[in-house]
C-alpha positions as CSV (number, residue, x, y, z in Angstrom):
1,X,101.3,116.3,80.0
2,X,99.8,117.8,76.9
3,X,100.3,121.4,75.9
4,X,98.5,123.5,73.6
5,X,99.0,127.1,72.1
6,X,96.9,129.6,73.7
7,X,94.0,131.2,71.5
8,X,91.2,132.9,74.0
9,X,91.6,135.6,76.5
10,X,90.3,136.2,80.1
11,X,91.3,139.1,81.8
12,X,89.3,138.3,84.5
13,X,90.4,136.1,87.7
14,X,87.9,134.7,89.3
15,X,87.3,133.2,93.0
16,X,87.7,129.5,93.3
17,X,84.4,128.3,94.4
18,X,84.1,124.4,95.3
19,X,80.0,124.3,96.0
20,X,80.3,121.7,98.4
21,X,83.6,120.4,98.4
22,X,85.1,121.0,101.9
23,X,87.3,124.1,100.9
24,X,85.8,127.1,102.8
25,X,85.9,130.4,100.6
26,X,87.9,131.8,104.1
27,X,90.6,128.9,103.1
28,X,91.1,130.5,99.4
29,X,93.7,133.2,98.3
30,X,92.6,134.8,94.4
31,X,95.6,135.8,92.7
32,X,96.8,138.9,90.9
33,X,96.8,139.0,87.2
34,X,100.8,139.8,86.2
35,X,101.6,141.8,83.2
36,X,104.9,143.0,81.9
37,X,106.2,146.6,80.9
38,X,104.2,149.0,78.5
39,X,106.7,148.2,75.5
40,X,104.3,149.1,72.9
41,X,105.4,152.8,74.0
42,X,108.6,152.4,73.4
43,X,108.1,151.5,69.8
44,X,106.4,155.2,69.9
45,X,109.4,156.5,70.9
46,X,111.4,154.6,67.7
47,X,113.1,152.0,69.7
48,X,112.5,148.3,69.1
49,X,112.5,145.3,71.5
50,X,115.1,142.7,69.7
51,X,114.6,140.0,72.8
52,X,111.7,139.1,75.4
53,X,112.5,136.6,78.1
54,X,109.9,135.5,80.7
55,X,110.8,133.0,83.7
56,X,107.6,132.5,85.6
57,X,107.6,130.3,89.2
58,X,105.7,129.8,92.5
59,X,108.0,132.3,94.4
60,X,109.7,134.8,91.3
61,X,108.9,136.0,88.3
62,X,111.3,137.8,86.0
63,X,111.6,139.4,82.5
64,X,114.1,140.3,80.1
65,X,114.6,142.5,77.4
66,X,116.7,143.5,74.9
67,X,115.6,147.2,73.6
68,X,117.8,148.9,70.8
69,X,118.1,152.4,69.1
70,X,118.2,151.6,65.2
71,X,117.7,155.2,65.0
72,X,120.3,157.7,63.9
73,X,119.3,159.9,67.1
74,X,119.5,159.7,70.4
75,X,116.0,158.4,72.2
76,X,115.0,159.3,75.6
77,X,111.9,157.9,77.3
78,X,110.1,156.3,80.0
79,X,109.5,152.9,80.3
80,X,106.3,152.1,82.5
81,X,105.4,149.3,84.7
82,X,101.9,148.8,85.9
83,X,101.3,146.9,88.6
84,X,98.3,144.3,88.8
85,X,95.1,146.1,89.7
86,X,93.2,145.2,92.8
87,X,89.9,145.3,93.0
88,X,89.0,145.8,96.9
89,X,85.0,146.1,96.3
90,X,84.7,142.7,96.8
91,X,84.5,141.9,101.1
92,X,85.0,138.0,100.5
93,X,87.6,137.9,98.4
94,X,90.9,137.3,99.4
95,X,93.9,138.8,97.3
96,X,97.1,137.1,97.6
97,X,99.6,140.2,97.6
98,X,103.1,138.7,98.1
99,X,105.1,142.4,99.3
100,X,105.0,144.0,102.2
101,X,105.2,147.3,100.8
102,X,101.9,148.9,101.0
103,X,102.6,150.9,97.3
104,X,105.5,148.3,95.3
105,X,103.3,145.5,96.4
106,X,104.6,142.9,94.2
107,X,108.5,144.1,94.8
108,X,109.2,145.0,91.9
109,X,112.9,145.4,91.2
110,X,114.9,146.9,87.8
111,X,118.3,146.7,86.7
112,X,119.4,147.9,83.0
113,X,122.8,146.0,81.7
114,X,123.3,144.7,85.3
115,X,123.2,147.8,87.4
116,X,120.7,148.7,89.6
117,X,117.7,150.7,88.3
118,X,115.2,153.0,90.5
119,X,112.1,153.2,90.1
120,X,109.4,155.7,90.8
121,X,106.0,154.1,92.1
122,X,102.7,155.6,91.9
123,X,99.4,154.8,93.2
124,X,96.1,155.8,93.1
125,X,92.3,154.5,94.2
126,X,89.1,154.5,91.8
127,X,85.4,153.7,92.9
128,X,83.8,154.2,89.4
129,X,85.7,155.9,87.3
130,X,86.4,158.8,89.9
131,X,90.1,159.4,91.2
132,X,89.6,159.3,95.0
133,X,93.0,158.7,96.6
134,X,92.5,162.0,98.0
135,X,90.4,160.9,99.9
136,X,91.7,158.4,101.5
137,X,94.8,160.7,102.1
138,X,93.1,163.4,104.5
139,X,91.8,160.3,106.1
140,X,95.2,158.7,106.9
141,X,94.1,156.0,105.3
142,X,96.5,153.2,103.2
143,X,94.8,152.8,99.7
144,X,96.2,148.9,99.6
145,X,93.2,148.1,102.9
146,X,95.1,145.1,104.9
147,X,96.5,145.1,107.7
148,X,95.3,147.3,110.8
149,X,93.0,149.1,108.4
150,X,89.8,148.7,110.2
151,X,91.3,150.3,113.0
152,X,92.1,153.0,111.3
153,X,89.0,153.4,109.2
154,X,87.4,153.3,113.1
155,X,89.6,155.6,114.8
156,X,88.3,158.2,112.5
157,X,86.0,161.2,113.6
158,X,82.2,159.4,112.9
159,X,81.7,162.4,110.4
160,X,84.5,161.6,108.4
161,X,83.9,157.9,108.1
162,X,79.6,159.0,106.9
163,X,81.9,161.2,104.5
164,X,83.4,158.6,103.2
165,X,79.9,156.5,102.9
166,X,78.1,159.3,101.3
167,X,80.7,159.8,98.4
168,X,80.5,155.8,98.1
169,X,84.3,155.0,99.2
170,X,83.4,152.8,101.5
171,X,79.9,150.9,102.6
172,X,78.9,149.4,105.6
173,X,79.2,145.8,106.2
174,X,77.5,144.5,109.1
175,X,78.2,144.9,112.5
176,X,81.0,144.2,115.6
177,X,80.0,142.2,118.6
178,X,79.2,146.0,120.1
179,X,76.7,147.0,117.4
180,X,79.0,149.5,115.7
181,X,78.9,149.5,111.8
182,X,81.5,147.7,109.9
183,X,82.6,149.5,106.9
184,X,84.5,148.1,103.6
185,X,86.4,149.3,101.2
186,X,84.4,149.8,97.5
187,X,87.8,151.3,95.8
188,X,90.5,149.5,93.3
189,X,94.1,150.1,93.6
190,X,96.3,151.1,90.4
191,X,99.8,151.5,90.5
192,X,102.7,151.5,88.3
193,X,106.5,151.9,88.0
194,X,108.3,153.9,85.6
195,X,112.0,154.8,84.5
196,X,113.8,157.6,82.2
197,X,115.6,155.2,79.2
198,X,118.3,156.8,77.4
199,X,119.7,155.2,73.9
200,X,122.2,156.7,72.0
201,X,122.1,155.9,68.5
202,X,122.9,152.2,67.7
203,X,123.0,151.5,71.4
204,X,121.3,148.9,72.9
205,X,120.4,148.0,76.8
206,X,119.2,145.0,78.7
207,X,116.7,146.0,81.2
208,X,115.7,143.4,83.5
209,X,112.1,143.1,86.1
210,X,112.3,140.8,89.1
211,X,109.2,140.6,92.0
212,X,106.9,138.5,93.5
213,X,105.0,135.9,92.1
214,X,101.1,136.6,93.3
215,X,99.8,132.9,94.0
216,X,96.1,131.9,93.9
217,X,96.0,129.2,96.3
218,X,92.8,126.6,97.4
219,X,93.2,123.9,100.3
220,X,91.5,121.4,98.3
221,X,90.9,120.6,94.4
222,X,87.8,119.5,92.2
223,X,90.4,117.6,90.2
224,X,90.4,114.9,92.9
225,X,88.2,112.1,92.7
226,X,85.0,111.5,93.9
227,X,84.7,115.8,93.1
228,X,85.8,115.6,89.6
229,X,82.8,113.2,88.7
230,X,79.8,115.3,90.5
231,X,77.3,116.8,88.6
232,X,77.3,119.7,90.2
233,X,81.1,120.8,90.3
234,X,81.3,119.8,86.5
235,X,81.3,123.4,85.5
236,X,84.2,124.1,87.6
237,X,85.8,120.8,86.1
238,X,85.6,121.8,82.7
239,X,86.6,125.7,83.1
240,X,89.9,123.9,84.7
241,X,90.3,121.8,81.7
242,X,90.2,124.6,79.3
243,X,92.0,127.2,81.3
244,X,94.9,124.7,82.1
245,X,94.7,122.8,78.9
246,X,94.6,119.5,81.3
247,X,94.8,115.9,80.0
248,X,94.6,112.2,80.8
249,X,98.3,112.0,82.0
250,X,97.4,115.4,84.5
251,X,94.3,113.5,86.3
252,X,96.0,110.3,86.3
253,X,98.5,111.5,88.5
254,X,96.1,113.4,90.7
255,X,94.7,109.9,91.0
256,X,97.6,108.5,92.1
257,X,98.6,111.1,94.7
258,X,95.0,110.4,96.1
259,X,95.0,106.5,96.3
260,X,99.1,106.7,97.6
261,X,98.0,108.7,100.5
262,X,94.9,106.8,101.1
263,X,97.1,103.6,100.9
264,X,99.3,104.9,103.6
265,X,96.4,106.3,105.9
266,X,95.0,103.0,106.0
267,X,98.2,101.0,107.0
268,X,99.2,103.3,109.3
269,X,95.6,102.9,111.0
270,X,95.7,98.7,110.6
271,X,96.9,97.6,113.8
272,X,96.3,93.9,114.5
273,X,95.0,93.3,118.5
274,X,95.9,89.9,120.2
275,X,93.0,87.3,120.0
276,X,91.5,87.6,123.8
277,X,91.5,83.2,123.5
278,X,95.8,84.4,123.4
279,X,96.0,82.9,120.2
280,X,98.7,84.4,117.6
281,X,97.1,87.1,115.7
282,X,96.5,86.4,112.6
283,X,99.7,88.2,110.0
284,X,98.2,91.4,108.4
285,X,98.9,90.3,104.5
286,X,100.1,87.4,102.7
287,X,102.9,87.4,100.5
288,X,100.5,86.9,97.6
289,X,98.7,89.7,98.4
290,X,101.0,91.9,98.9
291,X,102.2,91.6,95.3
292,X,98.5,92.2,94.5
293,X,98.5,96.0,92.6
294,X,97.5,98.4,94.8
295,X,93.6,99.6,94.7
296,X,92.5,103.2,93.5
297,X,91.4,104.3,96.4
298,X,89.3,108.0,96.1
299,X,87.5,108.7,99.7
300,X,85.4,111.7,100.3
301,X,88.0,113.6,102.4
302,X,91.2,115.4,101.1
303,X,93.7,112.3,102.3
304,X,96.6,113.3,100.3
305,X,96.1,117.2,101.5
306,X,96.0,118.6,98.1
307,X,96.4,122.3,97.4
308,X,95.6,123.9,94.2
309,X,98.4,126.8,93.1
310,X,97.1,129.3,90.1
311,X,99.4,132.4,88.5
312,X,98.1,134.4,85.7
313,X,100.4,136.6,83.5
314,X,99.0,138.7,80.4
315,X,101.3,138.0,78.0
316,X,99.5,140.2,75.4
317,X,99.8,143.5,77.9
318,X,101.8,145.9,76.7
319,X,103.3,143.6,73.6
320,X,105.2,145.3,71.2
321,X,103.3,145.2,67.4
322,X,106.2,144.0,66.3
323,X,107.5,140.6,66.4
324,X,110.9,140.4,68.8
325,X,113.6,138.0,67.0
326,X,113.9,136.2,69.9
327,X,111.4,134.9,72.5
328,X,112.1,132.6,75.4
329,X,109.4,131.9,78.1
330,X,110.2,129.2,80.9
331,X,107.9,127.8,83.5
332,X,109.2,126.3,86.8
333,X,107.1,124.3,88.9
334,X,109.1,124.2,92.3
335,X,109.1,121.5,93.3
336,X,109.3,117.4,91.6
337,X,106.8,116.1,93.6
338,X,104.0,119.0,92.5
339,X,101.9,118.7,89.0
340,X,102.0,120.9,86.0
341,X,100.0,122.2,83.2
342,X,99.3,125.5,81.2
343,X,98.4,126.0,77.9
344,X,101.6,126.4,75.5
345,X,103.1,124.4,72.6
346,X,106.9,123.1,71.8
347,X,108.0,122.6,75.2
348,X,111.3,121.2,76.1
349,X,111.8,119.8,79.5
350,X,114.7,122.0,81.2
351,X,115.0,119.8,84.6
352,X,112.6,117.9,86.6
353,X,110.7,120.6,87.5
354,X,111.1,123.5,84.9
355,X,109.8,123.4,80.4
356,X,110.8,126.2,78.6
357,X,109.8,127.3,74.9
358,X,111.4,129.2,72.6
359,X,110.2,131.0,69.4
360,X,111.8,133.5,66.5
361,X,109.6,136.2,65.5
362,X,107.4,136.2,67.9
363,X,104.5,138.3,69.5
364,X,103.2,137.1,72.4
365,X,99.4,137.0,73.5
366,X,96.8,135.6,75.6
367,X,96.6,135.2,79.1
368,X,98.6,132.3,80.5
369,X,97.5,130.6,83.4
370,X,99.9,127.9,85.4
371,X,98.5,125.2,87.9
372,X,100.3,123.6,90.6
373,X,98.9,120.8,92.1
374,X,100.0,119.0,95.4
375,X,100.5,118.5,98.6
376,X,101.1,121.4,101.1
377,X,104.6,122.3,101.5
């Protein structure tokens, strides 16, 4: 697996779209785009951030950080949070939210030096530019639209749903099997977290982030072969390539995982019939043969069950301007059996499924962008 320092930024996730692989766009989940705290504010404020440690997996993520008073005052502040914005505008695209709080949809969780840590969660809803949680309020309606929304958008009065459709909160979509308009939702959700931080002078507090990792998920891959060679998914090929920073040694072991399950498919579908003259049947495989290699192997279908796994985490967001002394970021995997590859240099392998790096002086940037690849769990 190759790794390589991340230079470019985009902000932007975007819907995995296989043209005509056999993943349905109904099959797809689009993940959030994480961020960390505003720290940059805190610099405002005259306190400096001496540590930054990230742990990024499949179910968790979590940050640390070190934040000290080199002032001869006290310091009082507020440390903010935003959550990931979610852009509802879109009717086919599936976001994969992993709380089940409608408002702290990630679960986000703080301590500071070990003890527990409130938070105070806001939220509001924008359709271009203009505020409208409102609204959505004196409609009874949730701003995060999953769930029993419909019903609720549908049990309201009809003039308070055309409302709605006139001030362009929500547009109609079709219609039910009865011929009664379908309405979405054209608003995106902002929220965000914050805390009071007290530091005397001197003093110096580790405050700690823990919630749930938002994972992109497709039931099928454009990295297997015979996808990865079509003309017309090549786009989609390459955008993986540079996003993940993907090499030989990554697609080799996609290979593999293809032509192992295709391997098994067809032994477990070999069965040998008796000869109807009762002859013996003849043996399945010599011994010479089956010391032969085994064949690559890449049929049309998804054999092996491949899943693709994406998370996203601005690393830039928020950054302090100044370097912090000490930087540690590690990335685990999950699971042995899945592959790996982002886009970061001087990786050391921590166990068989997580690489950390570490740096001095450091200010991070970019966008990083993980991908698991492998069967479904």
């Amino acid at each position: 697996m190759r790794f390589f320092f991340l230079r470019s930024v985009r902000v932007a996730a975007a819907v995995f779209a296989l043209g005509s692989c056999p993943a349905r766009a109904e099959e797809t989940l689009q993940e959030l785009l994480h961020r960390g705290p505003e720290l940059a504010s805190l610099e405002a404020a005259g306190l400096g951030v001496e540590s930054m440690e990230l742990a990024l997996g499949p179910q968790n993520i979590s940050l640390k950080y070190r934040i000290a008073n080199p002032t001869s005052a006290p310091v009082r502040t507020t440390l903010t949070f935003p959550l990931p914005e979610i852009d509802f505008s879109d009717p086919d695209a599936l976001w994969s939210i992993p709380g089940s709080d409608p408002t702290n949809y990630i679960g986000l969780a703080a301590t500071i030096d070990h003890k527990p840590a409130p938070l105070s969660v806001t939220q509001s809803a924008v359709v271009d530019g203009r505020d409208v949680t409102a609204a959505l309020r004196r409609g009874g309606l949730p701003l995060v639209p999953v769930g029993f929304f419909h019903d609720k958008l549908a049990a309201l009065p009809a003039d308070a749903r055309g409302r709605l459709a006139k001030d362009g909160i929500i547009v109609e979509n079709g219609t039910d099997q009865a011929g009664n308009a379908i309405y979405s939702p054209r608003w995106s959700v902002r929220a965000s977290a914050s805390r009071a931080l007290e530091l005397a002078p001197g003093q110096s507090a580790l405050v700690e982030f823990r919630f749930r990792s938002s994972v992109g998920v497709a039931r099928d891959t454009v990295l297997r072969e015979p996808l990865r060679s079509s003309k017309q998914l090549a786009q989609e090929v390459e955008r993986r390539r540079a996003d993940y920073c993907l090499d030989r040694s990554f697609l080799a072991g996609v290979d593999k995982m293809v032509s192992a399950a295709a391997a098994r498919r067809a032994a477990a579908q070999e069965i040998v019939a008796p000869p109807s003259d009762g002859a013996a049947p003849e043996p399945v495989a010599t011994d010479a043969a089956k010391k032969q290699p085994a064949m690559r192997i890449f049929p049309e279908a998804n054999v092996a069950d491949l899943r693709e796994r994406r998370i996203s985490f601005d690393l830039g967001a928020g950054a302090p301007s100044t370097p912090a002394r000490q930087f540690r970021l590690v990335v685990d995997k999950g699971k042995p059996t899945r592959l790996v590859s982002f886009c970061l240099a001087d990786l050391k392998k921590l166990s068989p499924t997580a690489f950390e790096m570490r740096a001095a002086d450091f200010r991070p940037s970019g966008v990083l962008r993980v991908l698991l690849l492998g069967p479904e769990d």
